[in-house]
Backbone bond lengths (Angstrom), bond angles and torsions (degrees), N, CA, C in turn:
res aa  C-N    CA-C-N  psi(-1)  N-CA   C-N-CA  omega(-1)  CA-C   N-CA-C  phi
1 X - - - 1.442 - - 1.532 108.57 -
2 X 1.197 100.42 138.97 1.464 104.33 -176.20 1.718 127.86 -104.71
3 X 1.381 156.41 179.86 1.022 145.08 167.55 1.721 117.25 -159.54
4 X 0.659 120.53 139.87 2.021 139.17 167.81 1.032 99.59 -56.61
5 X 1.513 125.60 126.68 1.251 135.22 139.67 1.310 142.92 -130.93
6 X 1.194 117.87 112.70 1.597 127.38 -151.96 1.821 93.08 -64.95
7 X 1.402 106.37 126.24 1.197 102.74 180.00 2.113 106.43 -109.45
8 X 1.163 88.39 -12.85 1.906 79.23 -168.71 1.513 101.72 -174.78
9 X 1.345 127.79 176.36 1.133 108.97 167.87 2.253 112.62 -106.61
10 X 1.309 97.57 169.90 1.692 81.88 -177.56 1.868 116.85 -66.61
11 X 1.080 113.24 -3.31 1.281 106.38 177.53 1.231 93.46 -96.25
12 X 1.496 158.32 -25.86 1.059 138.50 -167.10 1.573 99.43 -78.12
13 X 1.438 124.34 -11.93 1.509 117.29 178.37 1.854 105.07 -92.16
14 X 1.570 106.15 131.58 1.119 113.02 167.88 1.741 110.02 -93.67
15 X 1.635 99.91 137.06 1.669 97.36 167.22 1.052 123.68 -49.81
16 X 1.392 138.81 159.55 1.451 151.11 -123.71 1.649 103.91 -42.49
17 X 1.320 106.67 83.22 1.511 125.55 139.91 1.470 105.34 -156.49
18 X 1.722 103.31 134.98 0.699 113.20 -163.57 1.480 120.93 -105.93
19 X 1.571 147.64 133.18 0.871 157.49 -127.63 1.947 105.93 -131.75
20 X 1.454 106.92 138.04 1.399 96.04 -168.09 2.073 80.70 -121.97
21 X 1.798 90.90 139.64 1.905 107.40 175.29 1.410 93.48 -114.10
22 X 1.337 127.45 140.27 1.402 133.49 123.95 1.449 117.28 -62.94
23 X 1.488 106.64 120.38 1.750 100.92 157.86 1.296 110.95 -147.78
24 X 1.142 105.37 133.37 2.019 128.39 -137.16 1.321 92.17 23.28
25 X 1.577 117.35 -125.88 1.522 136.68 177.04 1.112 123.21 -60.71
26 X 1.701 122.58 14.50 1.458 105.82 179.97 1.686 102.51 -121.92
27 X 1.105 131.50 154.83 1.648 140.22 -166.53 1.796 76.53 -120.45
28 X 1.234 116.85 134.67 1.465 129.41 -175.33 1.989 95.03 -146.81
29 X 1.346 98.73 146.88 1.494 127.13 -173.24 1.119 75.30 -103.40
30 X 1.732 125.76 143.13 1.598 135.34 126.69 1.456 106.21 -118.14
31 X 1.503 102.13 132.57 1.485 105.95 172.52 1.562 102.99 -131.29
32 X 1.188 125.06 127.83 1.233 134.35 130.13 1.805 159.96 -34.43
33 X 1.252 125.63 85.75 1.200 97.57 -150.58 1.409 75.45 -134.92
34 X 1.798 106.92 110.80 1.346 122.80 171.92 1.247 101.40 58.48
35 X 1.579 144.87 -138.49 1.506 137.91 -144.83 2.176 82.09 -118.62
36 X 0.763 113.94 32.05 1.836 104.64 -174.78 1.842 74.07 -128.89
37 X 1.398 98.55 143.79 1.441 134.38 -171.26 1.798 122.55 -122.22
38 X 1.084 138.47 115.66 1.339 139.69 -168.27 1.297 107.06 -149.78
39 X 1.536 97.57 131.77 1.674 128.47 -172.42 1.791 109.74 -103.52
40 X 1.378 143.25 125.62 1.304 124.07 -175.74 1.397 86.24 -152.41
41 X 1.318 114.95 159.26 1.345 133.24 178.03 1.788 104.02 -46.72
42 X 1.018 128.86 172.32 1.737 112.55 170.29 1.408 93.88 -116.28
43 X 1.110 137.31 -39.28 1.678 133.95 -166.72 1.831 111.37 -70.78
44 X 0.803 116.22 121.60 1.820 135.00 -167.50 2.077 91.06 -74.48
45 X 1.446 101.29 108.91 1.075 101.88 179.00 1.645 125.68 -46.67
46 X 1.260 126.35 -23.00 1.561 161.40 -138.82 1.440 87.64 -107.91
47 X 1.297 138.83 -54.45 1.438 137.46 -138.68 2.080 110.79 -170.71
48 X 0.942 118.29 128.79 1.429 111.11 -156.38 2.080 86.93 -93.01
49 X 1.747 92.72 91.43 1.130 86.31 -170.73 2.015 93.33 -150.85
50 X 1.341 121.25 152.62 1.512 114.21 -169.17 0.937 100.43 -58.32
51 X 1.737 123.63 163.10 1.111 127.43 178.55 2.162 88.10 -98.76
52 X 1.442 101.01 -41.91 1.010 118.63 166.94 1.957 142.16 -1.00
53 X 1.221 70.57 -53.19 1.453 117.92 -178.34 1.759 107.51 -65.85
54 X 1.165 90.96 -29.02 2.092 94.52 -142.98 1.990 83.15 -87.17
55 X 0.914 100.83 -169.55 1.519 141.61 171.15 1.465 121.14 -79.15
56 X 1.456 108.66 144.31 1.745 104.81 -162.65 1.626 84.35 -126.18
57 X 1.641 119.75 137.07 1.060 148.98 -178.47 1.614 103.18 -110.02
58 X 1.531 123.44 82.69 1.517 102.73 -163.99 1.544 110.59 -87.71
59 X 1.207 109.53 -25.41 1.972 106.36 166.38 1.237 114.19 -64.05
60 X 1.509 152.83 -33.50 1.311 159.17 176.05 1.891 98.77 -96.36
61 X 1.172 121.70 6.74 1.751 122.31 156.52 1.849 80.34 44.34
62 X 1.211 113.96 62.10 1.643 110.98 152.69 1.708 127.26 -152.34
63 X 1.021 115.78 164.32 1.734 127.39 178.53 1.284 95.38 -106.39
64 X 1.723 111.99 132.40 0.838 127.69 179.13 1.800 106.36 -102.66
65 X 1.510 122.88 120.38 1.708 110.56 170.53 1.520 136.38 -85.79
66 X 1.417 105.28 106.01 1.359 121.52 -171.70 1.616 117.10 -10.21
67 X 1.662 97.15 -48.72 1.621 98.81 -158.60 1.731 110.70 -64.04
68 X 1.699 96.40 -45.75 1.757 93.82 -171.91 1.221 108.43 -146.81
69 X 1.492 106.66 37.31 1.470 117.45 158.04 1.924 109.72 73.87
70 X 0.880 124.37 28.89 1.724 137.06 163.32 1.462 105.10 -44.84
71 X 1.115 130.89 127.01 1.635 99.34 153.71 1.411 72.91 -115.92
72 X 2.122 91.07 176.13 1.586 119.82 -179.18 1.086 117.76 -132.68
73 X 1.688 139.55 113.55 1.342 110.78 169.23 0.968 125.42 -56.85
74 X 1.844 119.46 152.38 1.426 126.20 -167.49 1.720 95.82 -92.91
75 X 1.324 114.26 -14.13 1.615 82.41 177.06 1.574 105.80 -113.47
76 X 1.600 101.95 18.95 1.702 83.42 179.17 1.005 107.84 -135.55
77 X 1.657 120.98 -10.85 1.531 118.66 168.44 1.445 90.80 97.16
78 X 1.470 146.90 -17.08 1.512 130.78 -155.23 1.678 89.87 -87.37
79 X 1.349 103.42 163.21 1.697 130.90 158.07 1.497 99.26 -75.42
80 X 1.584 112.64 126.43 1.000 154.76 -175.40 1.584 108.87 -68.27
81 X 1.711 95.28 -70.57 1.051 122.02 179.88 2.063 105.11 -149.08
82 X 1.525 93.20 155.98 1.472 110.09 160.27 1.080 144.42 -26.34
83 X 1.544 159.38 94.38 1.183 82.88 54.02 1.836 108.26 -104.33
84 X 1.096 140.70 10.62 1.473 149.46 177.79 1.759 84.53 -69.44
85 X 1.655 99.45 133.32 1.339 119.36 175.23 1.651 105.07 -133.92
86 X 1.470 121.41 -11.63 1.348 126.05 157.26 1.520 116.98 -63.49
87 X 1.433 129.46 166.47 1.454 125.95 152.46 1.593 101.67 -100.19
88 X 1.722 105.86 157.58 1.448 103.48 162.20 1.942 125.47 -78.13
89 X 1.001 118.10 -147.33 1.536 116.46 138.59 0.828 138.15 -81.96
90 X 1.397 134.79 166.07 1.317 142.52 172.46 1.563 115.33 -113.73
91 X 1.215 128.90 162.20 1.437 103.37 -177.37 1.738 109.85 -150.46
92 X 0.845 143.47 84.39 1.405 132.02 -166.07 1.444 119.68 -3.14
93 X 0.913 137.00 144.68 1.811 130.31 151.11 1.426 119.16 -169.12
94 X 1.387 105.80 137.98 1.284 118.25 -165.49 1.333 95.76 -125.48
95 X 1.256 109.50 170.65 1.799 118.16 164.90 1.705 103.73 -137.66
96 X 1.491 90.65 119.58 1.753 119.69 179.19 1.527 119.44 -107.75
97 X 1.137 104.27 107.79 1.581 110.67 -176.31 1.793 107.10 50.76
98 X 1.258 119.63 56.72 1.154 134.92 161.53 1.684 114.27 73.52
99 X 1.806 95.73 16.85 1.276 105.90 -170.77 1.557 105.25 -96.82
100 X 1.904 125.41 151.51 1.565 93.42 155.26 1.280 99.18 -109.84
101 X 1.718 103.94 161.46 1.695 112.54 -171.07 1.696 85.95 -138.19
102 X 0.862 82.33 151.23 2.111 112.05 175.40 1.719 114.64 -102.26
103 X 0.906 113.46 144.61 1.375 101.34 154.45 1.753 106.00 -121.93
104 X 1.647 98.75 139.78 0.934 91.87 -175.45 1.704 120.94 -140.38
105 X 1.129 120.54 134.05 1.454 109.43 -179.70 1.423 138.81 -45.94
């Protein structure tokens, strides 16, 4: 079963920096890029390290991970590049009345 969770509002997100939510058990990436919105796991499959943290690639729609250079697509969760050969999550997200909400398992 799944549920919505308003995590922030869209002005509190700045374009490409990216912002890490706890909600219950999940560590979630939100990044911003201009008025388009993206939810991704935050932990770097490769290394238990933020995804958060890293660098936003907004023409290639990816997070780059600080520690050893991973990037991730933001809408698909896959490894980009090396060395992460896992994908992260993906997570629904919309923005409602200037809100952002998650969906989340």
């Amino acid at each position: 079963m799944t549920h919505l969770q308003r995590l922030c509002s869209l002005d509190d997100l700045k374009s490409l920096e990216p912002q890490r939510f706890d909600v219950d058990k999940h560590r979630i990436c939100v990044v911003r890029i201009d008025d388009d919105v993206y939810a991704i796991g935050d932990t770097c499959s490769h290394a238990e390290v933020s995804l958060s943290e890293g660098e936003v690639d907004p023409e290639a729609k990816q997070v780059e991970c600080w520690k050893h250079g991973s990037s991730f697509s933001l809408v698909t969760g896959e490894p980009d590049s090396l060395p992460a050969t896992q994908p992260v999550a993906v997570y629904d997200v919309k923005v409602v009345d200037r809100d952002v909400v998650v969906e989340v398992p």
